[in-house]
N, C-alpha and C positions, 0 to 999 in steps of 0.2 A: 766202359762201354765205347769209349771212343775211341781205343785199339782196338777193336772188333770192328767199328765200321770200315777203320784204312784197311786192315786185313780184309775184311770182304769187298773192296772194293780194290783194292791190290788183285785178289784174285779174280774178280769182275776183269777186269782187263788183261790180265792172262790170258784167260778162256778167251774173254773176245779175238784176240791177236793169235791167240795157238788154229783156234776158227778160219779168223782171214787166211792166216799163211796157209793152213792146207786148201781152204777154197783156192787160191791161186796156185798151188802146186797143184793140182785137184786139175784144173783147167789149163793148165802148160804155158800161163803165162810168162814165168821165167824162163820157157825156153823162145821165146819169139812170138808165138802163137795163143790163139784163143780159141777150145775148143768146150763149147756147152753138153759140158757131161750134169748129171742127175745128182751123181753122189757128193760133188764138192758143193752143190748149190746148198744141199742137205746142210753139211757142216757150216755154211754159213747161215743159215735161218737156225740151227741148233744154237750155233755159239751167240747170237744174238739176243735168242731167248733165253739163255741162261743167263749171259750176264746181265741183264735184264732184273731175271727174277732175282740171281745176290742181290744187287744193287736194291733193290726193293727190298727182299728181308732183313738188310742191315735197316732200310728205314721204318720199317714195321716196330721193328724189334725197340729201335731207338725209342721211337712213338709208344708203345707199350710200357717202354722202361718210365716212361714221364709222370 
């Protein structure tokens, strides 16, 4: 059980980070600028609640296994 939570919590942090980075490409931050588009805001409240909820199923699941 306890390589199942680093793994999902491994992947909790991918998503989070695959998220940011397109929220900021998304928004043209890398190229100097800041512009508020819709769709990268999207990708950041998506990637937030996802890793979110891994993060929470590995602790569900943990707690079930007890």
């Amino acid at each position: 059980m306890q390589r199942l939570k680093i793994a999902v919590s491994v992947a909790a942090v991918l998503v989070f980070l695959i998220c940011v980075y397109s929220f900021l490409v998304g928004n043209g931050v890398f190229g100097g600028k800041f512009e508020n588009e819709a769709i990268p805001w999207y990708f950041l409240a998506k990637g937030l609640f996802c890793s979110v909820a891994l993060y929470l199923l590995a602790e569900i699941l943990e707690a079930l296994r007890k």
